[in-house]
Structure formats: structure tokens, C-alpha cells
N, C-alpha and C positions, 0 to 999 in steps of 0.2 A: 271365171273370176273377172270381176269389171278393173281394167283398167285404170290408174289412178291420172293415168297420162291422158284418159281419155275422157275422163269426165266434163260433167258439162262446167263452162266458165262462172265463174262468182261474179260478173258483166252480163248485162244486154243491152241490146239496142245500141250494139257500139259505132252504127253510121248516124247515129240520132248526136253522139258527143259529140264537143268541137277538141279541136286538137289536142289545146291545154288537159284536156279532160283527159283524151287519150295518154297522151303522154305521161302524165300524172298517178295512173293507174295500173301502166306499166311499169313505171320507176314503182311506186308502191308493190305489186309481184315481186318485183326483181328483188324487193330489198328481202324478201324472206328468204332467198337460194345461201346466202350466208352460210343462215340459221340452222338449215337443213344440212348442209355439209358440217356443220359443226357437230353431229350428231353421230356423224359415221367418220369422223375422224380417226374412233380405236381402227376399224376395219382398213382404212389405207394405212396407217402405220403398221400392221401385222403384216399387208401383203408388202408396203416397201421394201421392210427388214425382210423380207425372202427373196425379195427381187433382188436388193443390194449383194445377197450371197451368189444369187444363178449369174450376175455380171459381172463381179469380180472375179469369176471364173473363167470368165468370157463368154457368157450365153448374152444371147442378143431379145431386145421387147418386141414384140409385134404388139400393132394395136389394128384391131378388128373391127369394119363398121360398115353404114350401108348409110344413105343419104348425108343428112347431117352430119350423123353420130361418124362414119366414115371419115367427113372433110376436116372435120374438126381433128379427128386420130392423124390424118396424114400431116396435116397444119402444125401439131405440139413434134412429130417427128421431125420434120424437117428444119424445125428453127435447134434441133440438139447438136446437129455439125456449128454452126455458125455461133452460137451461145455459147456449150461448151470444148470445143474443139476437138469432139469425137468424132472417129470415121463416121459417113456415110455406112447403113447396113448394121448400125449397132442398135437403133432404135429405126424402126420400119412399118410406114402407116400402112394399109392395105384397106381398101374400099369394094364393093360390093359392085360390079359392070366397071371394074377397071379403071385405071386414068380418067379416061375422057367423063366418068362420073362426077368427078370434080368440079367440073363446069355446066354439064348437062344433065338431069336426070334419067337413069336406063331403067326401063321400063321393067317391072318385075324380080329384079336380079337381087333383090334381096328377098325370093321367095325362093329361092334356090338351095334346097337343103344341104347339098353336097358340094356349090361350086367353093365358099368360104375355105373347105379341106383343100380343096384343086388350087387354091390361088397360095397358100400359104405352102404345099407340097412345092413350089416354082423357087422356095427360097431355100431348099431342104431345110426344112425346119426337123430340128431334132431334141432329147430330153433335155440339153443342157437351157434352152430356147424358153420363154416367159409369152402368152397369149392374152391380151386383154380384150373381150369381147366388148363392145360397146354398144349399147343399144337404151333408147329410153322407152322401150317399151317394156324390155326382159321377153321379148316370144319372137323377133325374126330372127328365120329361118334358117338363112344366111350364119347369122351368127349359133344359133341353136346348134347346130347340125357341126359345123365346125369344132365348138366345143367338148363336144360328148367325143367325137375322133380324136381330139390332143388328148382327151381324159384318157382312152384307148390306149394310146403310143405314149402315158407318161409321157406328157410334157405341161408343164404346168400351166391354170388357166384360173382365170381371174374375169370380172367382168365389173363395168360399171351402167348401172341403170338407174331408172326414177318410181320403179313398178316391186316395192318388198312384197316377195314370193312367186315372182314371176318365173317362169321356167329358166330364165339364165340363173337367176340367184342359187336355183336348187342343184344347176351341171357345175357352175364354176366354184375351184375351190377356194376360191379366195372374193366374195362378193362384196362391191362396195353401192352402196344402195342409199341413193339421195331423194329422201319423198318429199319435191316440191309443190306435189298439188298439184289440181288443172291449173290449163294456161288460160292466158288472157283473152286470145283467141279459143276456143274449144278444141284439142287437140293437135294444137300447131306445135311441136317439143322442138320448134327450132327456138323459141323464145325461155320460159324456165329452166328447162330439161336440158334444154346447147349449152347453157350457159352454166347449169350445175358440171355437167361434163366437162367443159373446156375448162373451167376452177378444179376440178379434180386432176386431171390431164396434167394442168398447169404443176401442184402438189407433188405426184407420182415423178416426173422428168423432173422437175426440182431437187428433191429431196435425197431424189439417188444419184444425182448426179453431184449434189455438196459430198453426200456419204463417199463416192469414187474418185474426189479429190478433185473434183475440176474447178474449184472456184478457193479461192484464198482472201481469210478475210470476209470480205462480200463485195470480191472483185471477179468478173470473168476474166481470168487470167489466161485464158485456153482460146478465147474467143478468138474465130479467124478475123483476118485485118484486111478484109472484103471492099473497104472505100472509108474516103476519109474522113467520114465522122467516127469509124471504128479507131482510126489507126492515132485522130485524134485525143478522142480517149483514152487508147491504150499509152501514148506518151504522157497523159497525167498521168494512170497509174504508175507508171514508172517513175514519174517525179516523186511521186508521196510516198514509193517504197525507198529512192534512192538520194533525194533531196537535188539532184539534179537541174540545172536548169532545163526549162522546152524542146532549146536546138539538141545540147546534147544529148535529153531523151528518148527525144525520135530519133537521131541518127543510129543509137544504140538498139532501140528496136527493128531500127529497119534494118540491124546489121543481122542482130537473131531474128527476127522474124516473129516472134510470140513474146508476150507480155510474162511468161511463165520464164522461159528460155534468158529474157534479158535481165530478168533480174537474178537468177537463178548462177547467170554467167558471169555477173558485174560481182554477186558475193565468195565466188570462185575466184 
């Protein structure tokens, strides 16, 4: 089956454009990844509402990937401590040749049928546990191979791709499948494909974490107070819950420590 991530580009000759042109052309792609995601919207809404029940349980997300699709999973993980002020280990990216993937490419390691199982086995992952395969292709291996073992040991899996009927689509039970079309480049899915991803990504960590109670309003109210444009913020929020002036609502928060906590303790 031909890939749809891999087909040839609706562009040539693109050292022949002048920049404008490239640019322009790219913005024009981009403006369809929307569209596409608007498409498969029922499909992440089916798999959030299960996500939302395996974590209010306290099962934790892995999200699964190898190059890109990897950087991007560990990227939406790591910003869920700091946004919503969940432990560390509740939402957990995992990448294909480890860490040092992040910044340098490892050669082959998402051809690895079995390591995807070996790296996710490191965090005992178990049924109560949620597995998002991530891949714009839907066929590395990496992830492939992964998937069908959680299917094995019940534990739930989900995948999102740019390839409808791609072998992820047919292992994960829960498929969300954005067909952006080729890229601009011919095959490069760091450009449509990353970006349909990281807009999905964005949706899923969203969505369950409003449903989990960590935002109030449409205030991070959980957010940790890491440096002072956070802790900034977080004293207006407390102004506009508490009417408060500035001094007093930073002192208040810096007394509790969370924007959740201080107003929480002010209507106590």
C-alpha cells in the first residue's frame, strides 16, 4: 500500500522559487492540517472519554514515537507538570534510541521491533496504563511491534498517524488518523504530518486534563510558579478570583504556594 505520507509533493522545482514563493506555499499546506484534524475529531473524543476514566483511576499516558513523532510526544509530556501541576510520571514521552534522540538522530532504532516493549517494560507499565503510538507513517516498527505486546498484556493503545489503514491504525484500538496529504517537501512528515501531531497532542493533554479538574475557569490554576512571569500571572489570577489588590495577592500566594491553594484557602 503506497503511503500517503509519501507521495510525491504537489511542488517542483522548489530551488527554482524565491523565498516568498516558498514560504507562501508552505503557509498555503499548512493551512489544510486544520481541516484534516477536523475530520477525526469524533475519533479523539471517543479515545479521551477512556483516557479520562483509565486516569482518574490513576493510570498514567505513555506516548510512543521515534524521530519527530517521538520529540514532539516527549515535548506535549513534559510541558503537563508545569501547565497543569501534575506529577512528573503521569504523562510520559518515550522515544525510540532513548534521550540522546532528542537532539541527535540514532541510527535505525526505530527499526527495532521489540525495543518500543523494552523501553516502556523500564516504567512497569501495567493495564491500568494508556499507550499512544505515534507515527506519521502508521508501519515503524518501533512502534508496530510495541503495540500488538500492550494489545497482548491488556493494556490500552491508541495511536495517531497521517497513513488511513496503515498497520498502526488496524493494532491500536483506539486510532486517530489525520490525512494531511503529501508534504511540501516529498516525504519530509516533519512539516504537515509534525504539525497534524503536535495539534492532536495539544487536544488529547488538553482536554483530559480540563476533564481532571486542573484548570478552573480557563485559568491554570495548578500551574507550577517556576519564575516570575508565572508567579506574575498567577497574582492576577488571584486578583480577579479575590478582588484583591497586587501586593496583597502575591504575598497570599506566595504564602500557599499554588494559585489553586490560595484561593481555595482565602474562601476557607
Amino acid at each position: 500500500m503506497e503511503r500517503i505520507t509519501e507521495s510525491e509533493s504537489n511542488y517542483n522545482n522548489l530551488e527554482q522559487m524565491n523565498v516568498v514563493e516558498i514560504l507562501e506555499n508552505i503557509n498555503k499546506e499548512d493551512k489544510t492540517v486544520a481541516t484534516a484534524i477536523e475530520s477525526c475529531i469524533p475519533q479523539i473524543e471517543t479515545f479521551v472519554n477512556t483516557l479520562f476514566e483509565k486516569m482518574q483511576k490513576g493510570g498514567r499516558l505513555f506516548y510512543l514515537g521515534a524521530g519527530t513523532s517521538g520529540r514532539l510526544g516527549i515535548v506535549d509530556a513534559s510541558e503537563c507538570p508545569p501547565t497543569f501541576g501534575v506529577p512528573h510520571g503521569m504523562v510520559i514521552g518515550i522515544i525510540a534510541g532513548g534521550d540522546g534522540a532528542m537532539r541527535k538522530a540514532v541510527e535505525f532504532s526505530e527499526d527495532e521491533i521489540e525495543q518500543g516493549w523494552k523501553d516502556l517494560q523500564e516504567h512497569e507499565i501495567g493495564k491500568d496504563d494508556v499507550v499512544i503510538g505515534i507515527t506519521a507513517s502508521g508501519s515503524t516498527p518501533y512502534i508496530v511491534g510495541a503495540l500488538n505486546l500492550c494489545n497482548a498484556n491488556e493494556i490500552l493503545t491508541a495511536c495517531i498517524t497521517c497513513n488511513p489503514g496503515s498497520a498502526v491504525t488496524l493494532i491500536a484500538k483506539y486510532p486517530m488518523v489525520a490525512t494531511v496529504g503529501p508534504e511540501f517537501i516529498t516525504g519530509s512528515t516533519r512539516l504537515k504530518a509534525g504539525t497534524a501531531q503536535k495539534l492532536i497532542l495539544n487536544m488529547i493533554s488538553t482536554s483530559v486534563m480540563i476533564k481532571l479538574g486542573r484548570v478552573k475557569g480557563n485559568k491554570m490554576v495548578d500551574m507550577q510558579l517556576s519564575n516570575n512571569k508565572l508567579i506574575d500571572r498567577g497574582t492576577k489570577m488571584v486578583m480577579d478570583a479575590t478582588g484583591y489588590d497586587y501586593e496583597k495577592s502575591n504575598d497570599l500566594l506566595k504564602q500557599f504556594g499554588s494559585v489553586r491553594k490560595t484561593i481555595e484557602g482565602i474562601n476557607n
